[in-house]
Backbone as CSV, one residue per row, in Angstrom:
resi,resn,N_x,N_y,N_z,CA_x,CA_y,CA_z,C_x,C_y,C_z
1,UNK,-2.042,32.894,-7.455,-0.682,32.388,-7.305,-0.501,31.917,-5.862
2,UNK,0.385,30.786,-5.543,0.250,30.391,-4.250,1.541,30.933,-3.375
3,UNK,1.442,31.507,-2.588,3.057,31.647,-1.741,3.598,30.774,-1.571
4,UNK,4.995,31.181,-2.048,5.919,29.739,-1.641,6.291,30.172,-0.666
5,UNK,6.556,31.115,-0.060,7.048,30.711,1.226,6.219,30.398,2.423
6,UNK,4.969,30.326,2.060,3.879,29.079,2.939,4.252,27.789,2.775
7,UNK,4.442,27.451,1.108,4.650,26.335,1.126,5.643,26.100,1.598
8,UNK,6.735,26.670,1.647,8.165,25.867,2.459,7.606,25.548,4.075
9,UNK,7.211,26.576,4.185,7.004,27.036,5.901,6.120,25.743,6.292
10,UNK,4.744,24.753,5.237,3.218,24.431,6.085,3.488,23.371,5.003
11,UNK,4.482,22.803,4.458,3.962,21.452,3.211,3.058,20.772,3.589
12,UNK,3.219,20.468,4.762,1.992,19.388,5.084,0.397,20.148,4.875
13,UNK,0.464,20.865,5.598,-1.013,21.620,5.612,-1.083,21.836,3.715
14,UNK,-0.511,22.030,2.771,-0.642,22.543,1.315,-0.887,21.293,0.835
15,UNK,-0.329,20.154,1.378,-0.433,18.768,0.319,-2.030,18.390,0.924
16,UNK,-2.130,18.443,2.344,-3.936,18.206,2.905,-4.901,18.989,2.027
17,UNK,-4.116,20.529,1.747,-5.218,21.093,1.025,-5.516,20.575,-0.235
18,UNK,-4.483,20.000,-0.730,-4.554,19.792,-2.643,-4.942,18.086,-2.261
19,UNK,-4.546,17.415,-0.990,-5.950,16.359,-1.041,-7.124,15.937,-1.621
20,UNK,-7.404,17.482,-0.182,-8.946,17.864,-0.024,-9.877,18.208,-1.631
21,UNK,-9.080,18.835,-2.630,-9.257,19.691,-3.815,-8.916,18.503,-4.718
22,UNK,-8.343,17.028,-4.105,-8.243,15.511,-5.168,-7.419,15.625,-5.880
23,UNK,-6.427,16.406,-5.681,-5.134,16.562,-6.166,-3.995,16.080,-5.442
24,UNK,-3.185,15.306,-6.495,-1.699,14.591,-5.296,-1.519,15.418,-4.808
25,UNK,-0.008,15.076,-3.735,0.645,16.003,-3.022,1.707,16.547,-3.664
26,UNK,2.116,17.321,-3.608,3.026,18.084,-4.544,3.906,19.273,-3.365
27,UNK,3.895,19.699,-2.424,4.758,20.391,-1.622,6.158,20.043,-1.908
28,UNK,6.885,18.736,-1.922,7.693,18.490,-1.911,8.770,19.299,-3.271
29,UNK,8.164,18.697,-4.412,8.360,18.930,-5.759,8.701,20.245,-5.736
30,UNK,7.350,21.009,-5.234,7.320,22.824,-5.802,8.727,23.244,-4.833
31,UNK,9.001,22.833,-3.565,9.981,22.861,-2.907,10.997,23.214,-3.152
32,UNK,11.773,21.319,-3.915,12.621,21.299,-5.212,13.007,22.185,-6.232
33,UNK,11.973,22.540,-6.550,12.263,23.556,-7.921,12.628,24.942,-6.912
34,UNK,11.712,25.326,-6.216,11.682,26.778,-5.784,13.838,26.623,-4.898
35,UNK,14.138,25.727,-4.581,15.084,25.782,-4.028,15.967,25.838,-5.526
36,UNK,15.889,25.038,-6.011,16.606,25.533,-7.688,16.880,26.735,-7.832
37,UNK,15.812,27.226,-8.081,15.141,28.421,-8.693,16.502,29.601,-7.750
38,UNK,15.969,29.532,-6.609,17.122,30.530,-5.463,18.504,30.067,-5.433
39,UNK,18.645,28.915,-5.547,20.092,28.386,-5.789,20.565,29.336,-6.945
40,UNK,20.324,29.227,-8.182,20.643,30.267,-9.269,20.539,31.497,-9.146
41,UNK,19.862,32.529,-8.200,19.516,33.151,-7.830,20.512,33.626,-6.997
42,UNK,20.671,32.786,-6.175,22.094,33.334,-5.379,23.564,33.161,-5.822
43,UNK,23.840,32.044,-6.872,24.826,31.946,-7.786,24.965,33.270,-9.016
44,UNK,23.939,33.653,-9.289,23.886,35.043,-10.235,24.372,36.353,-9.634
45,UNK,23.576,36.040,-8.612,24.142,37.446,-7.497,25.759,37.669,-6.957
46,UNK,26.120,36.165,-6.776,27.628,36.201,-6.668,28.381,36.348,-7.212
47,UNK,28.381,35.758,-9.127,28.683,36.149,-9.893,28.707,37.608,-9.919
48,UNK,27.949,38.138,-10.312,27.468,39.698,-10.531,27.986,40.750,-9.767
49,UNK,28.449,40.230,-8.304,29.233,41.148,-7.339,30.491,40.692,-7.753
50,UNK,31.221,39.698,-8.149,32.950,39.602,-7.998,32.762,40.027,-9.450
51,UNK,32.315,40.096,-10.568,32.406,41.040,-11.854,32.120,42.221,-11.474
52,UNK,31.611,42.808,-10.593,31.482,44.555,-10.412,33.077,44.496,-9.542
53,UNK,33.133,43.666,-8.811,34.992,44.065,-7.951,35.521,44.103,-8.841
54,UNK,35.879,42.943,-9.715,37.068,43.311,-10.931,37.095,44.308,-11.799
55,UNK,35.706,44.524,-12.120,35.643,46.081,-13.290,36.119,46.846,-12.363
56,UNK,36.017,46.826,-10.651,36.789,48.138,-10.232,37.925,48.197,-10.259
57,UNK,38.633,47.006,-9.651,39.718,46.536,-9.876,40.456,46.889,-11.095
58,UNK,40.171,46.632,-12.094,40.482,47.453,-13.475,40.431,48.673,-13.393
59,UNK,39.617,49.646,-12.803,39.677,50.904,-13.254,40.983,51.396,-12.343
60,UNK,41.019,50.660,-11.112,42.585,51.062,-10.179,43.640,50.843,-11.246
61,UNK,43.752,49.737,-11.234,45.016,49.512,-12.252,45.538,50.181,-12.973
62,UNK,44.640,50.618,-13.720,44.660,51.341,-14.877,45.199,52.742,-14.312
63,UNK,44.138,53.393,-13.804,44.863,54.514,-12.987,46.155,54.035,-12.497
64,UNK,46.455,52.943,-12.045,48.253,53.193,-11.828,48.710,52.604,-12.536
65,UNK,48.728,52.793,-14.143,49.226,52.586,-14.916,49.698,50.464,-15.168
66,UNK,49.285,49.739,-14.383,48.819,48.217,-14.031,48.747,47.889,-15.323
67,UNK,48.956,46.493,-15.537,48.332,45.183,-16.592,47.179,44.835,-16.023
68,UNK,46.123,45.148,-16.805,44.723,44.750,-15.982,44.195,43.336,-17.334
69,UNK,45.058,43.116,-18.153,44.457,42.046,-19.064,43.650,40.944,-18.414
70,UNK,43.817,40.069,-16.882,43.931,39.033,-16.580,42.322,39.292,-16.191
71,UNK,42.296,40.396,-15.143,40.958,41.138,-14.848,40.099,41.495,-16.173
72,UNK,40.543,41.970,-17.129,39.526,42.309,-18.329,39.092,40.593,-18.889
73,UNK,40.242,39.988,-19.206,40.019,38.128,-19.152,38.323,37.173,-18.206
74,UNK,39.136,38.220,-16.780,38.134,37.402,-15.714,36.813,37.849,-15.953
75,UNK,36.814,39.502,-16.562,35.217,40.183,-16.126,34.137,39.518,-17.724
76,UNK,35.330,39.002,-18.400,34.401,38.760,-19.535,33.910,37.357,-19.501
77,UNK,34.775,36.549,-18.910,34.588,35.444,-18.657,32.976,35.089,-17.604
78,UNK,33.365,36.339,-16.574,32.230,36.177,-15.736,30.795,37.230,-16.190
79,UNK,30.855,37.469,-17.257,29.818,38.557,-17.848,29.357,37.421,-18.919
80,UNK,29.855,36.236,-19.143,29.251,35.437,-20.021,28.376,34.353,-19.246
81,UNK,29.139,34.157,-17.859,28.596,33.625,-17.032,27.408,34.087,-16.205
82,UNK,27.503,35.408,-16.396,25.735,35.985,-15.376,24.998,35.634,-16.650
83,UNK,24.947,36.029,-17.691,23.746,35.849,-18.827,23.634,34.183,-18.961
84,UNK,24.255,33.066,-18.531,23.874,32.179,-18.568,22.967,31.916,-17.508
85,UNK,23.622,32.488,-16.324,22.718,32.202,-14.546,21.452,32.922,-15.198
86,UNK,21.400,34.199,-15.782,19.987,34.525,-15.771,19.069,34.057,-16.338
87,UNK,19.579,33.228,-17.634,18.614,32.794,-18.585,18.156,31.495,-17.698
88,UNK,18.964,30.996,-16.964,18.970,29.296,-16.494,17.259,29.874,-15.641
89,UNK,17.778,31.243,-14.856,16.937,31.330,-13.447,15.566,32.089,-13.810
90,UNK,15.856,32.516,-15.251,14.770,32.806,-15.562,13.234,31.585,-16.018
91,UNK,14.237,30.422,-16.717,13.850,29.492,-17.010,13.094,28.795,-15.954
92,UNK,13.947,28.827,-15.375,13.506,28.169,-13.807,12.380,28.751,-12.713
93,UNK,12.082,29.707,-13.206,11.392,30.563,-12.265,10.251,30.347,-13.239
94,UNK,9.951,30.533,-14.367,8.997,30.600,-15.393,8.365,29.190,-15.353
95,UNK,9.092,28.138,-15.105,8.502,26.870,-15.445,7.850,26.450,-13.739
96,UNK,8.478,26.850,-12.623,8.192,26.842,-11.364,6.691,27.447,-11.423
97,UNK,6.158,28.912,-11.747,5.124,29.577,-12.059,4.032,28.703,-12.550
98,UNK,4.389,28.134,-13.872,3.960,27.222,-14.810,3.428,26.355,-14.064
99,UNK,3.935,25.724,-13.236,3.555,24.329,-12.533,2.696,24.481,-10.846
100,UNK,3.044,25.635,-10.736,2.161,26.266,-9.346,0.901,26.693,-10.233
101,UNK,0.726,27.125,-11.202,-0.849,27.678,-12.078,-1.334,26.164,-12.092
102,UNK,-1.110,25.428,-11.905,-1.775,24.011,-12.574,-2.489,23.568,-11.422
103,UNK,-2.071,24.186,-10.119,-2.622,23.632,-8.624,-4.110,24.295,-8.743
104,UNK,-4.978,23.991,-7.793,-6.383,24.293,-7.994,-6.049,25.459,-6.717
105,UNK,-6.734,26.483,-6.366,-6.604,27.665,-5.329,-6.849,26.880,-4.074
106,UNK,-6.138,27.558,-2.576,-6.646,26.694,-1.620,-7.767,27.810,-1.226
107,UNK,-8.831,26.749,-0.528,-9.682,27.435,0.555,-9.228,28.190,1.623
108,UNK,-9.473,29.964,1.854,-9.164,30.485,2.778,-9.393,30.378,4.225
């Protein structure tokens, strides 16, 4: 498997290597995706923290006797929304994998 975070860090030196090995350059691309890939990644995570505030948020309420409907509204709304981020980032991460296996290994 190749580190991506070489490749972010050395594209140039990774596209010379997959040259050298008669393979296009491709740094750019794996880049692309891998920035995808964390984009969702950090959109899931954000999600996932303001749905843990509101479930708390709800449990205050409730303890003071509160209308927490709007919050039970929001946490479901955003509990439909992490299982979409995950499937997206899972997708995304799986097909990223997929397309880094296809590179030939570099020389150490």
């Amino acid at each position: 498997m190749h580190d991506l975070k070489w490749i972010r860090d050395n594209p140039d030196q990774f596209d010379a290597a997959l040259k050298r090995r008669g393979a296009p350059p491709a740094a750019a691309d794996i880049i692309a995706r891998d920035a995808e890939r964390r984009r969702l990644q950090t959109e899931f995570q954000a999600v996932q923290s303001r749905r843990n505030e509101a479930s708390k948020l709800i449990g205050q309420a409730k303890a003071k006797g509160q209308d927490a409907s709007a919050l039970m509204a929001e946490v479901a709304q955003l509990k439909e929304r992490t299982s979409v981020l995950e499937a997206e980032e899972r997708t995304a991460g799986e097909a990223l994998d997929a397309y880094l296996a296809t590179f030939p290994n570099m020389p150490a």
